[in-house]
N, C-alpha and C positions, 0 to 999 in steps of 0.2 A: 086596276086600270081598266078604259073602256073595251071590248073584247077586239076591237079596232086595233090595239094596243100588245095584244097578248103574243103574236106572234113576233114583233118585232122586238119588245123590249124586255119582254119573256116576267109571268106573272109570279112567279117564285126563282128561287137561287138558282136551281136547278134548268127551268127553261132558258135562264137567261145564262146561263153557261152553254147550254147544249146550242141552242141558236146561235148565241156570236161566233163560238168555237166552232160549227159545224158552216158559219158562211166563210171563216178565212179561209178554211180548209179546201172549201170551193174554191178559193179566189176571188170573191166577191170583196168590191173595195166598200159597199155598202150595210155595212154591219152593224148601221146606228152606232158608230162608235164617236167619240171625241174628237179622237186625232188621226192622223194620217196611221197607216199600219206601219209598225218599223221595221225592214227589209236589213239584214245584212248583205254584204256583194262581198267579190273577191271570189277566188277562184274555189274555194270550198264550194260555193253556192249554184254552180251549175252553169250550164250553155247561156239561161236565161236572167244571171247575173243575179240574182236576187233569190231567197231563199222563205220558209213558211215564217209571217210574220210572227213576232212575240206574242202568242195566243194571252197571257198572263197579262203582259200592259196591256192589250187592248180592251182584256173583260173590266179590267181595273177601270178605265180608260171610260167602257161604255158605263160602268157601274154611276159614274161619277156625272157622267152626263145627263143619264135619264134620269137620276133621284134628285139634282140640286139642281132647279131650274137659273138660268142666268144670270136673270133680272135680283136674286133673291139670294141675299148670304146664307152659309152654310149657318144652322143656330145648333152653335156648342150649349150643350146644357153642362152648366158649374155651379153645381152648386154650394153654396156658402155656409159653413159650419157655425151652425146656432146652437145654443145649449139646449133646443127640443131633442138638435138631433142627435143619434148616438154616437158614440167614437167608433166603436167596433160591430161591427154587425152579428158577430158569433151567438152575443144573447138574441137579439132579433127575429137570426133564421131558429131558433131554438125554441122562442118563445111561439111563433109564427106556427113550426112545424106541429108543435105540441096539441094545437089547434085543430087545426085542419086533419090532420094523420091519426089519429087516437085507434084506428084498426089496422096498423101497423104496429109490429114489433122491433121497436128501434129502440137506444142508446146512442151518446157522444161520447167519444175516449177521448183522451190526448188535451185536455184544457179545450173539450167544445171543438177542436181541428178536424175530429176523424169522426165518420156517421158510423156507426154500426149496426148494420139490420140482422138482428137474431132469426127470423123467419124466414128460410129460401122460397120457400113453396107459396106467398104471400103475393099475389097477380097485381098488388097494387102499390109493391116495393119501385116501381118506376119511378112513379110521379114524387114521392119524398127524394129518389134520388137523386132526380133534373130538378129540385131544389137546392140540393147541396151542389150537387156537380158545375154549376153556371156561377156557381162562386169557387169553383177549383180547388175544390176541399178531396183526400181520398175519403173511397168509401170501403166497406170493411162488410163483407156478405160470408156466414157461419152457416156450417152443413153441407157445404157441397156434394162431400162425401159420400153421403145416403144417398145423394140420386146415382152414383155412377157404381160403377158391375167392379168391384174392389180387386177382386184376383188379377186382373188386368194393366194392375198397376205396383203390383208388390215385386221387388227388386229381382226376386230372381225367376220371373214369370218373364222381364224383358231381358233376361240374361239368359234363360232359354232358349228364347224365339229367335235374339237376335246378337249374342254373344261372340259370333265371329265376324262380324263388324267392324273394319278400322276404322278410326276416328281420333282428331286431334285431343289431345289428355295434358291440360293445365294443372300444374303444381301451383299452389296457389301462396305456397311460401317462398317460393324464389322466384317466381313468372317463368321458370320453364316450361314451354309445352312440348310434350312429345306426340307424334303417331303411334299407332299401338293397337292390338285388339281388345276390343272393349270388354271384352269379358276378364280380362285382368282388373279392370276397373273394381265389376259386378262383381268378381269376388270376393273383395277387400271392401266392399260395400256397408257389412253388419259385423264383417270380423278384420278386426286388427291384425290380427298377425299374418292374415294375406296380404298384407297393402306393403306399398312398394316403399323401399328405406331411401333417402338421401345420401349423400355422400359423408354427411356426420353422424350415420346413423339413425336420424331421426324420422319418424315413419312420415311420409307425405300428406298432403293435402289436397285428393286431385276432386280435377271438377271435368267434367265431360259435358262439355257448353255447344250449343246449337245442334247436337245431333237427336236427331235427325231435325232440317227444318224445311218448313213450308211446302210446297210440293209432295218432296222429299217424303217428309213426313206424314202425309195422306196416302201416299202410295204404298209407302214401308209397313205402316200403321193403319190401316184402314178399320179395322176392331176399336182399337184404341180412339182413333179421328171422331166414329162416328159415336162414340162413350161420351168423347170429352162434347163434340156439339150442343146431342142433346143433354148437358146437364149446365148449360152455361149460365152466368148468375145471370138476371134482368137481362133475359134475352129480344127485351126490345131494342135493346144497347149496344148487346155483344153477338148476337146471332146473325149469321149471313144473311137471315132472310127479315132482320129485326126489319118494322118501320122506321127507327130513329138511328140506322146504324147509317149515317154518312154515305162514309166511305164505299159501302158495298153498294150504294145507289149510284155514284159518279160514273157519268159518262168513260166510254171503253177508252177514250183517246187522252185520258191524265195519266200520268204515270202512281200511280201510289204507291207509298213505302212499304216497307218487309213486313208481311201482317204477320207474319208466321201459317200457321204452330208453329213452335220449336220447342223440344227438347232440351233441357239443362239437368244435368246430375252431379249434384258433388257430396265428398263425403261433408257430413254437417250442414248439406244443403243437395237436395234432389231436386232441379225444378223440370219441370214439364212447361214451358213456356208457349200456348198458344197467342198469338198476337192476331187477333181474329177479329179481322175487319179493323170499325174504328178501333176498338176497344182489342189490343194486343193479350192474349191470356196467357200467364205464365203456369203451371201444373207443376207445382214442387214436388218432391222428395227429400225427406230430409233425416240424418241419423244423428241422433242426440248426441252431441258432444260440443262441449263451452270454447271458445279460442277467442283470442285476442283479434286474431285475421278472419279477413271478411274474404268467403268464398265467391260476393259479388263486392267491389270496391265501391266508392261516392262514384253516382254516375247519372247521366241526365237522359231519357227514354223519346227520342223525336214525335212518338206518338202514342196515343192512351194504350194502357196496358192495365189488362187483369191476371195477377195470378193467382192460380189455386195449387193448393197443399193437397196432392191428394195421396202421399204415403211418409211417414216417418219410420224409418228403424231405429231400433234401439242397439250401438256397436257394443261390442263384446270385444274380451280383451283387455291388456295389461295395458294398465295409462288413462283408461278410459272412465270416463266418470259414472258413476250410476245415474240412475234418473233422479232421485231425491237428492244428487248433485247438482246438477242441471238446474233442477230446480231453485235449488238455493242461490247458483249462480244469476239465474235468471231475477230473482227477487231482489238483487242489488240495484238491478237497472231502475230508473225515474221511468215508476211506474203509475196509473192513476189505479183507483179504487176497481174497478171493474176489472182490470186486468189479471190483479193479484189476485182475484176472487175465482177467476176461473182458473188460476194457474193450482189452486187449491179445488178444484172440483175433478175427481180420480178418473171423470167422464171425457174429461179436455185431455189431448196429448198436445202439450208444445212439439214445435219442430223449426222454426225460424225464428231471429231474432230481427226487426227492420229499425231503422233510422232514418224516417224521410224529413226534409226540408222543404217550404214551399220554395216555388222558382223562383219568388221575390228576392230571395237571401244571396241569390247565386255567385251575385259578385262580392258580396261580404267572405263567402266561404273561400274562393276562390283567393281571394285577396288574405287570407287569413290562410291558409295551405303556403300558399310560396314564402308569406313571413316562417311560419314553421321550417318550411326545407331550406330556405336559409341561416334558422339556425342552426340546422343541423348540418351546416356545410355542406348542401346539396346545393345543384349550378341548377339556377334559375333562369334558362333558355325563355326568351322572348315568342316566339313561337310555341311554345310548349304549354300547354292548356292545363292543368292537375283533374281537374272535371271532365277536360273530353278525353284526356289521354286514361282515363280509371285508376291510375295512379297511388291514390290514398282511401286507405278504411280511417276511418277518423275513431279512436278508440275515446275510452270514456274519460281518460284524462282532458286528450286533447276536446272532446266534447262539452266539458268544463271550462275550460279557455274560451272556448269559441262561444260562449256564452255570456261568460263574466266580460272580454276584451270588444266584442262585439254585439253583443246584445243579439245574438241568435240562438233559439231555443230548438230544442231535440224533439222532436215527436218519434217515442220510442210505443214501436207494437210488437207485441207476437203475434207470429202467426199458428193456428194450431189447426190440426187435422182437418181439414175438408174449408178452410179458409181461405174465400177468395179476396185479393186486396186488389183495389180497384185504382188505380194512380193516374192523376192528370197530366197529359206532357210535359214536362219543363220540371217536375218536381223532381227533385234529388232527393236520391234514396242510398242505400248500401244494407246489405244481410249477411 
């Protein structure tokens, strides 16, 4: 627009948030918007009866006025399915990427769903990524590992440091959570027969979720904080200070959601969860051992999230499987060709098992969960979400169903040592 233009209608996303947002805030009834501002009244709202308008309808509001001029319909582009075009775009961006990127180190897992970049240290891993990413594919970044200071992250270096710590401690086999000092956790961490029995006996399955987070966890961890920053995958994405990270540019007056870090630890799953900026990052931990139950259930993340792996132990103890159990457990799973291949290279340590769906599926799954818990004579409460409440691990039978009945397919990864997995909003997952 002409520079006449620039202040008022704002020349990017960003100007024109911070301008409209910054004249209501004035009071200014003049904020090139659409419509009138919308006031609520009523006695919440003050002496002068009226309250800060809807900042959100009115950017809407201006958005819609300055880009569609009056005189001139909105032109929907539809376009029409001809036999040039393709049905799926997966070979497209595949054939496309192949092209253009040939000095990057990449792979597709998951039938072409999941990008996988073999090279962290590769300055030009961006750009193939905001290919895949703007089609809402995860991405899948190997090695993190090597860049971060390792002692820093081995179970009993934060059992150490921070061992008398209370903190809430989920059983992951009955949803009980109790309070507790963490270092009971940490010690039952690599060895079995520290960990805490159930009431039949049966050794538990705890998870020590969110601790420490955000704030919390820069202040507690400050070692750790500034490890996990600098080694974050495509830190033009994930880094506070990235150019393309969003969120960390939005004006001071939006509220933004929980970026973290957060800390997550469970047995069979350690994660280190930084949710940093756009791009939330999760930092696993994880101890080899096979279960039926997911130490994270089916669940849907409000904003991008990367996690990385960056410790696996291997538990000790009676019940416990070897690692060349593990293994073999793991090789049942619908696996694709590259997966198996590194699950067989002595240099890869597994340590998570995941199951993401894209977000499109949501309501198949959802709709397919309550049929389940209905047969299983579970009460199907109307209000009651199975997705938002985390409810269900969808095991591999039911994964099978949910396939064959619905025509929804599994994208099953591992995650292994120093693996960061890159997830789009909306997409459902469970580990």
């Amino acid at each position: 627009p002409p520079a006449s233009q620039n202040n008022e209608q704002g020349s990017t996303l960003r100007d024109l948030l911070t301008t409209t947002a910054g004249k209501l805030r004035l009071g200014s009834t003049d904020a090139g918007i659409a419509f009138a501002p919308v006031y609520s009244t009523g006695a919440a709202s003050g002496k002068s009866g009226r309250t800060m308008p809807n900042i959100l309808d009115d950017i809407i509001a201006s958005v819609v006025e300055n880009k569609i001029p009056p005189n001139r319909a909105p032109k929907i582009n539809v376009k029409s399915e001809t036999k040039d075009e393709p049905k799926d775009d997966k070979n497209c961006i595949q054939d496309d990427c192949s092209k253009r990127y040939s000095d990057i180190q990449y792979s597709w897992i998951c039938d072409k769903h999941v990008l996988w970049l073999r090279d962290h240290k590769n300055s030009n891993n961006w750009k193939l990524f905001k290919e895949c990413w703007k089609h809402g594919r995860p991405v899948l970044v190997s090695g993190m590992h090597k860049k971060m200071n390792f002692s820093l992250w081995k179970a009993e270096s934060i059992s150490l440091d921070f061992g008398n710590q209370q903190a809430d401690i989920l059983n992951c086999k009955d949803s009980i959570i109790s309070n507790t000092n963490v270092k009971e956790f940490w010690d039952g961490f690599e060895d079995v027969s520290k960990r805490q029995k159930v009431k039949n006996g049966e050794t538990a399955l705890l998870k020590l979720k969110d601790w420490p987070s955000g704030e919390d966890f820069k202040a507690m961890m400050p070692a750790r904080y500034e490890d996990l920053i600098k080694c974050l995958p495509l830190p033009e994405y994930c880094s506070p200070e990235g150019k393309l990270n969003l969120a960390s540019h939005l004006p001071g007056f939006f509220v933004r959601p929980d970026l973290g870090p957060r800390l997550c630890s469970a047995y069979g799953e350690f994660i280190l969860q930084l949710q940093q900026l756009p791009l939330p990052l999760i930092v696993e931990h994880h101890t080899l051992q096979y279960h039926d139950i997911g130490t994270t259930n089916l669940h849907i993340e409000v904003s991008d999230v990367v996690n990385i792996l960056v410790y696996v132990g291997i538990a000790k103890g009676n019940g416990v499987l070897s690692k060349s159990g593990v293994l073999k457990k793991l090789e049942e799973e619908d696996l694709d060709d590259l997966l198996r291949k590194r699950l067989k290279d002595s240099s890869e340590l597994p340590g998570a098992l995941w199951h993401i769906y894209a977000g499109k599926d949501a309501d198949k799954i959802r709709e397919f969960l309550q049929k389940i818990a209905k047969e299983q004579g579970l009460e199907v409460l109307p209000e009651h979400d199975p997705i938002r409440d985390q409810s269900w691990y969808v095991n591999k039978k039911l994964r099978q169903r949910l396939l064959e009945e619905y025509g929804v397919k599994t994208c099953t990864v591992i995650q292994f040592l120093g693996d960061a997995i890159i997830l789009p909003a909306g997409a459902l997952h469970q580990v």
